[in-house]
C-alpha positions as protocol buffer text, in pm:
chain_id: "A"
residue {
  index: 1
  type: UNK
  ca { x: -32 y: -2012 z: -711 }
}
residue {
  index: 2
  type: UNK
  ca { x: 243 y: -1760 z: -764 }
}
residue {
  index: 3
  type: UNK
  ca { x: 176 y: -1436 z: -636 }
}
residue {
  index: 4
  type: UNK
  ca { x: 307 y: -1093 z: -565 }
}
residue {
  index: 5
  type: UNK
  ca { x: 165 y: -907 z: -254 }
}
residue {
  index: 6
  type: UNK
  ca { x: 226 y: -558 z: -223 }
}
residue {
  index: 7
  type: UNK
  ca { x: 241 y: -373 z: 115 }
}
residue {
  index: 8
  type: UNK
  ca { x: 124 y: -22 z: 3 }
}
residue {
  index: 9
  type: UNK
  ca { x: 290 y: 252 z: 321 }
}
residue {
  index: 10
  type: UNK
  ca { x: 250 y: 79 z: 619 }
}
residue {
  index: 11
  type: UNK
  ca { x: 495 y: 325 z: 787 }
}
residue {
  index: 12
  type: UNK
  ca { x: 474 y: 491 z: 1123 }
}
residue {
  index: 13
  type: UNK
  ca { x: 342 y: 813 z: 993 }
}
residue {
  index: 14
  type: UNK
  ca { x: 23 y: 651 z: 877 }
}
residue {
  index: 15
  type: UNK
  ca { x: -52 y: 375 z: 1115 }
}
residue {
  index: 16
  type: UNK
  ca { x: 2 y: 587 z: 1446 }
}
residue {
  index: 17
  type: UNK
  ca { x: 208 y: 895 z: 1371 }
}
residue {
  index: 18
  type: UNK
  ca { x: 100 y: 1196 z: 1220 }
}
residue {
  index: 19
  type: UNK
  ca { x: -186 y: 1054 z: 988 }
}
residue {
  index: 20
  type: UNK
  ca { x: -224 y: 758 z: 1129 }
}
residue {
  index: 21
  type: UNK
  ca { x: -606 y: 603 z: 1257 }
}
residue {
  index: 22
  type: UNK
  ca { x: -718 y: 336 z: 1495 }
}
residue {
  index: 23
  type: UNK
  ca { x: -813 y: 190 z: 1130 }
}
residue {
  index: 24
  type: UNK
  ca { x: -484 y: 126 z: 1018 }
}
residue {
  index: 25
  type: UNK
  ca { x: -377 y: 4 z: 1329 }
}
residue {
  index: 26
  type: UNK
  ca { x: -614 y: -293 z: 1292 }
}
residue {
  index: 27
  type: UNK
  ca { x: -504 y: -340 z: 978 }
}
residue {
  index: 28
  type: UNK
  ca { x: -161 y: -483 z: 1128 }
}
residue {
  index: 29
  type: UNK
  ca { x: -235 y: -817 z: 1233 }
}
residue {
  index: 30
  type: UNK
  ca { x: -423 y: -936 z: 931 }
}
residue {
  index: 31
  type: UNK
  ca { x: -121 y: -799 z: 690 }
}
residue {
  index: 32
  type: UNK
  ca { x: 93 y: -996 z: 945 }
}
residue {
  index: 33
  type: UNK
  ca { x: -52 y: -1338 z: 887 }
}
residue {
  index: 34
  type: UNK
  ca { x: -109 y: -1280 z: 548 }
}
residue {
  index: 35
  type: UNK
  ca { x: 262 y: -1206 z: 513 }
}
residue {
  index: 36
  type: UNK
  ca { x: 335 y: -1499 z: 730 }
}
residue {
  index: 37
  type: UNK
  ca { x: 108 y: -1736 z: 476 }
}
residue {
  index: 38
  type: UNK
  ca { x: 276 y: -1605 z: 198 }
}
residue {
  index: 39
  type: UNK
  ca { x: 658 y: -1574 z: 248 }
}
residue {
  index: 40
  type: UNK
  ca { x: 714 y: -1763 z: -87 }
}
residue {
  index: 41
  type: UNK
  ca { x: 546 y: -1504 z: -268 }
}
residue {
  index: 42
  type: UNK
  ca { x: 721 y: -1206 z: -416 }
}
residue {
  index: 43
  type: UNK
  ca { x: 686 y: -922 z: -147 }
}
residue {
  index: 44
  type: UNK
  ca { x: 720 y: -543 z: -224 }
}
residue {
  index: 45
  type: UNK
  ca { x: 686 y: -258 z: 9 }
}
residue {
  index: 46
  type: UNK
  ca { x: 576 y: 55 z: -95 }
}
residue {
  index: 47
  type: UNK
  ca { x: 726 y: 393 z: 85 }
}
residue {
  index: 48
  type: UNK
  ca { x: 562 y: 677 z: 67 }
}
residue {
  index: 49
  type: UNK
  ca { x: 881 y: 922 z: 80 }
}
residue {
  index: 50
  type: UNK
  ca { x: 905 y: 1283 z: 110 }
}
residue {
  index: 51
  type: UNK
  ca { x: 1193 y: 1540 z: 122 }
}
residue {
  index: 52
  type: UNK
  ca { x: 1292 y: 1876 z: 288 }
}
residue {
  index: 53
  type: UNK
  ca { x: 1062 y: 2090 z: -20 }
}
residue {
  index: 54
  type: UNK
  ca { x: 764 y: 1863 z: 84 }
}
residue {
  index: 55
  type: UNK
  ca { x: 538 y: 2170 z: 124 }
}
residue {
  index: 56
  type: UNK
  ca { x: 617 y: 2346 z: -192 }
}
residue {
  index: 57
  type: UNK
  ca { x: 496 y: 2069 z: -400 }
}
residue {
  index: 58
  type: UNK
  ca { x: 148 y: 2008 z: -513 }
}
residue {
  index: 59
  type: UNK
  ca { x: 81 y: 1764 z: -257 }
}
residue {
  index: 60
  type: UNK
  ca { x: 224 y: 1956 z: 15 }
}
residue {
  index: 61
  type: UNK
  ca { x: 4 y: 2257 z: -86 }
}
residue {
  index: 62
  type: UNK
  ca { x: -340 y: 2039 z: -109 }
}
residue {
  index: 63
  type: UNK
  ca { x: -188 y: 1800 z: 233 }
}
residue {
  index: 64
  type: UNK
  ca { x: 24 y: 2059 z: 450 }
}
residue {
  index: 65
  type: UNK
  ca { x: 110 y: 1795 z: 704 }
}
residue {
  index: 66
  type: UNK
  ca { x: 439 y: 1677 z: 677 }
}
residue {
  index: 67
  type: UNK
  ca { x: 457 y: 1296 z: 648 }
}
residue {
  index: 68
  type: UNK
  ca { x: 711 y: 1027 z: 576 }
}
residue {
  index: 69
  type: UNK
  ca { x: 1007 y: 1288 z: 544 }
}
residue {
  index: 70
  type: UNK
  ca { x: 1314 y: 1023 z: 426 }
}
residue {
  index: 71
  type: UNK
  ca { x: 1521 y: 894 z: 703 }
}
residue {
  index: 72
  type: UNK
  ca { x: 1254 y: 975 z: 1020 }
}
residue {
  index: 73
  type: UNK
  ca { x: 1118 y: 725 z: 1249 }
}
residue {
  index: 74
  type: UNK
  ca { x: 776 y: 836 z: 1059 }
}
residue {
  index: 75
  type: UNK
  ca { x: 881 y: 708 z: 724 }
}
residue {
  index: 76
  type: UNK
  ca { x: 1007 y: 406 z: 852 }
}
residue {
  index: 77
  type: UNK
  ca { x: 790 y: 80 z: 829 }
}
residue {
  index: 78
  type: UNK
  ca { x: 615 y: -9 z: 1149 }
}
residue {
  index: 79
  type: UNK
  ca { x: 823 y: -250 z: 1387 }
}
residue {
  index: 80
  type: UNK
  ca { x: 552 y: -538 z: 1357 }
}
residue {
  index: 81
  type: UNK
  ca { x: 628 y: -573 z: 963 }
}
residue {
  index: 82
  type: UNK
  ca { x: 1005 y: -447 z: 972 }
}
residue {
  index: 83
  type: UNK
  ca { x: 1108 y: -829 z: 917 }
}
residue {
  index: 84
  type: UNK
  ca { x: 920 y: -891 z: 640 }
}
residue {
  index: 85
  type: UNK
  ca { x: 1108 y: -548 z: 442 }
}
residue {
  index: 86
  type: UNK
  ca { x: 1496 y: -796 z: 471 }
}
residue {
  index: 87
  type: UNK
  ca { x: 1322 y: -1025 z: 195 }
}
residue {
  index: 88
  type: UNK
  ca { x: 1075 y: -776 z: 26 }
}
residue {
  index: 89
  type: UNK
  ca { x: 1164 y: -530 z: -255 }
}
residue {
  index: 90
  type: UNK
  ca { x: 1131 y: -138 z: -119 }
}
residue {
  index: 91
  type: UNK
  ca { x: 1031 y: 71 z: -367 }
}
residue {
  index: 92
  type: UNK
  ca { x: 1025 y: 485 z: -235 }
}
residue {
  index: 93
  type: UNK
  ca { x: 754 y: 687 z: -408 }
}
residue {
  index: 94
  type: UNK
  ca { x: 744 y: 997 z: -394 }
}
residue {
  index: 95
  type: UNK
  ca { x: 336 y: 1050 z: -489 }
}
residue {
  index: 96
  type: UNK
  ca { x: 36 y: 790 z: -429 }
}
residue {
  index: 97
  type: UNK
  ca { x: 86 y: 567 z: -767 }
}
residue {
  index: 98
  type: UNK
  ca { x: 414 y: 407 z: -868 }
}
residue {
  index: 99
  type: UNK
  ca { x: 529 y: 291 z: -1235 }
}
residue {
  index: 100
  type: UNK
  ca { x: 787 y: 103 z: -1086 }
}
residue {
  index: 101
  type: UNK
  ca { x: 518 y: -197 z: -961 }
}
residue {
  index: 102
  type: UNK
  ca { x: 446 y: -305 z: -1257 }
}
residue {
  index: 103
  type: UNK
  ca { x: 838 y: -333 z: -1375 }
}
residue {
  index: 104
  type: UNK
  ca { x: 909 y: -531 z: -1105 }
}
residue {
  index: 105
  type: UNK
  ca { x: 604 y: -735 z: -1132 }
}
residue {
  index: 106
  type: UNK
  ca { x: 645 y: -851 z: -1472 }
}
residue {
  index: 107
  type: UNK
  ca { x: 987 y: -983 z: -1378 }
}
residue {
  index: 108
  type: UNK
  ca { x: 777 y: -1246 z: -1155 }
}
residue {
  index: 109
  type: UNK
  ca { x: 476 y: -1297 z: -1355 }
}
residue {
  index: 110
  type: UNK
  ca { x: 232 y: -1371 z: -1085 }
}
residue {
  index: 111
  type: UNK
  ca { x: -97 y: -1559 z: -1149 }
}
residue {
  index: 112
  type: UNK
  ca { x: -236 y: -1306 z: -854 }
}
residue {
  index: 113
  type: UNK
  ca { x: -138 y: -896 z: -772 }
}
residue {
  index: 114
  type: UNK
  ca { x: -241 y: -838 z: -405 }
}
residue {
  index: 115
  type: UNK
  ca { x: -279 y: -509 z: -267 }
}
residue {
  index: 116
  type: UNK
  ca { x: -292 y: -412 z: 145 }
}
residue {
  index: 117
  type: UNK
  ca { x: -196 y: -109 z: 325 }
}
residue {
  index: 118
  type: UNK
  ca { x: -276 y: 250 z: 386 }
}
residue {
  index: 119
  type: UNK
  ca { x: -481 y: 477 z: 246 }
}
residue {
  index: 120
  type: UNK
  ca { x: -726 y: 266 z: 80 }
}
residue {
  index: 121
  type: UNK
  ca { x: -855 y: 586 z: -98 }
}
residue {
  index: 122
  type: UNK
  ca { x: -530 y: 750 z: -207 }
}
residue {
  index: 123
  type: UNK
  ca { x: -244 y: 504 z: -248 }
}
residue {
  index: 124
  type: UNK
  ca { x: -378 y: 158 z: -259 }
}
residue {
  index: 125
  type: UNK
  ca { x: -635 y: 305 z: -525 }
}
residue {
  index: 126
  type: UNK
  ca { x: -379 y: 472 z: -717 }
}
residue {
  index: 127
  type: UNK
  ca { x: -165 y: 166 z: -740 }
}
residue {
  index: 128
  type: UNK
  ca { x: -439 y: -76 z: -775 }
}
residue {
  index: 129
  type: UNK
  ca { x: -556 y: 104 z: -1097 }
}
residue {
  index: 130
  type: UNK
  ca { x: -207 y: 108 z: -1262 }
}
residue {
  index: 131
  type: UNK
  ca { x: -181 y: -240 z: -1187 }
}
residue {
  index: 132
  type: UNK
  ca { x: -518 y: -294 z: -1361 }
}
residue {
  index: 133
  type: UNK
  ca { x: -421 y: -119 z: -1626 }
}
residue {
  index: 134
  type: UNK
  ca { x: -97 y: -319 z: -1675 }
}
residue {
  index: 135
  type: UNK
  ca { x: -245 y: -617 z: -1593 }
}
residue {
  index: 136
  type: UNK
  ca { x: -578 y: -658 z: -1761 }
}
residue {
  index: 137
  type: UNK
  ca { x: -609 y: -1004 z: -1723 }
}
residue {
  index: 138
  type: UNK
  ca { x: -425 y: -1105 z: -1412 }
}
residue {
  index: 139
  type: UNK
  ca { x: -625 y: -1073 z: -1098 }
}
residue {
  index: 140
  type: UNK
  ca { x: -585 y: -818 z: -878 }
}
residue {
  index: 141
  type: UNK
  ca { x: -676 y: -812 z: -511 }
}
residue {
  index: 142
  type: UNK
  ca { x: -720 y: -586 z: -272 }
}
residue {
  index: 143
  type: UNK
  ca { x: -809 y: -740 z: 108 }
}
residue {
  index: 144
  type: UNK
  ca { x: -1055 y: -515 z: 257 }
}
residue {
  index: 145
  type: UNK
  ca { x: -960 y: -541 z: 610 }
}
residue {
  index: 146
  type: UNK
  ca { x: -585 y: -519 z: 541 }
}
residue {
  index: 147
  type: UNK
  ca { x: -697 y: -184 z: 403 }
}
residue {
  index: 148
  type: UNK
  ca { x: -720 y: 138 z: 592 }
}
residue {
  index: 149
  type: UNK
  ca { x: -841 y: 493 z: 452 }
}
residue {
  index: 150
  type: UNK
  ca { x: -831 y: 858 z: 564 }
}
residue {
  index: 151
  type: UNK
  ca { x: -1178 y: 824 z: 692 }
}
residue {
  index: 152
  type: UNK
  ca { x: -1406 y: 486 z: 693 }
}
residue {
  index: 153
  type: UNK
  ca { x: -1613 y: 664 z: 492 }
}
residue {
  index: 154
  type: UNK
  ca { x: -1330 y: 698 z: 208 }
}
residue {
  index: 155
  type: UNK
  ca { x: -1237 y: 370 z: 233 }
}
residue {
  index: 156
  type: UNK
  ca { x: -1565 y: 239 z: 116 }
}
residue {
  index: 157
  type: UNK
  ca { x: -1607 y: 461 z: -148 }
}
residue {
  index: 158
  type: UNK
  ca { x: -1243 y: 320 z: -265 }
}
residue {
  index: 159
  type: UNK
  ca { x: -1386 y: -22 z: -207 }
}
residue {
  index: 160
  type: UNK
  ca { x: -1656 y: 48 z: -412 }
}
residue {
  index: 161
  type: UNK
  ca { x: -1497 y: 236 z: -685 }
}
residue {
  index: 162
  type: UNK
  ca { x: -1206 y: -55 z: -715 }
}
residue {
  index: 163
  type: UNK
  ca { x: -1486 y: -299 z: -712 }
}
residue {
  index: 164
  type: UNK
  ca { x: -1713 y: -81 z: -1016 }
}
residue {
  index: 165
  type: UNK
  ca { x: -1304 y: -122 z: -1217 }
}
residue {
  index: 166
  type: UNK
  ca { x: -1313 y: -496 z: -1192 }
}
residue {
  index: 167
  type: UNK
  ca { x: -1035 y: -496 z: -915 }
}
residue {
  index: 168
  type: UNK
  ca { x: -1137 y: -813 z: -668 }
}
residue {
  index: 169
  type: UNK
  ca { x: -1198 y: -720 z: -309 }
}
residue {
  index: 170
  type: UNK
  ca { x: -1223 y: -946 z: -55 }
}
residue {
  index: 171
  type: UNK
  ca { x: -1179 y: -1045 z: 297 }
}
residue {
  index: 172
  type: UNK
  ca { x: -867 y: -1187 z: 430 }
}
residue {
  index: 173
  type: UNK
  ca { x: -920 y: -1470 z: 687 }
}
């Protein structure tokens, strides 16, 4: 089955620098294997990717941590999945969803959308629900425990809201 997984942040900054949890870094070895199990698949890496004005804009005001500032160690992706970014698309973003997914995955037309990473209830929710809405009938899916949030408490209310808008979670084993 052709498929595109999508590796949403999994850069220092959220797995153990600044905003990172002991969440997300358990989240490492299942993306691992499921990148290792998939390596025929169309891979894309999402960066979350802020500049020098980061706390003048909207997010900065509402999130005044700065966080995956372009060309720091904290924006980079984490050293276990750096191998997998030589043969994966990178696509910067510089806010949680991206319009750029859904260009580059209707050039593949996958039978499946996957969706792992960090935060479960900011990025991988926003891009998870553009996909959705691009993609009505393909199935999306978002791994559960390749999924980290701010809190565990967010993340299941992103579980469940993705769930209640059709999105197919599940366990990755």
């Amino acid at each position: 089955m052709k498929k595109t997984i999508i590796v949403v942040d999994m850069q220092n900054d959220f797995v153990t620098g600044s905003l990172g949890t002991k969440e997300a870094c358990k989240t490492v070895p299942v993306i691992e294997k499921l990148l290792k199990e998939n390596q025929e698949n169309q891979i894309i890496f999402t960066q979350d990717t802020h500049h020098e004005d980061y706390l003048s804009t909207s997010e900065g005001k509402m999130l005044p941590v700065e966080h995956c500032m372009k060309g720091t160690k904290g924006w980079e992706i984490i050293p276990e999945l750096k191998e997998w970014t030589h043969q994966a698309i990178m696509v910067e973003k510089p806010t949680f969803g991206s319009l750029k997914l859904p260009q580059l995955i209707s050039q593949n037309q996958p039978e499946q959308i996957v969706l792992v990473g960090v935060c479960s209830d900011i990025c991988v929710i926003s891009n998870a629900l553009i996909l959705k809405a691009y993609f009505p009938e393909t199935p999306i899916i978002v791994y559960e425990n390749a999924c980290a949030g701010v809190t565990p408490d967010k993340h299941q209310a992103a579980i469940e809201t993705m769930k209640s808008c059709q999105i197919d979670v599940q366990t990755y084993l």
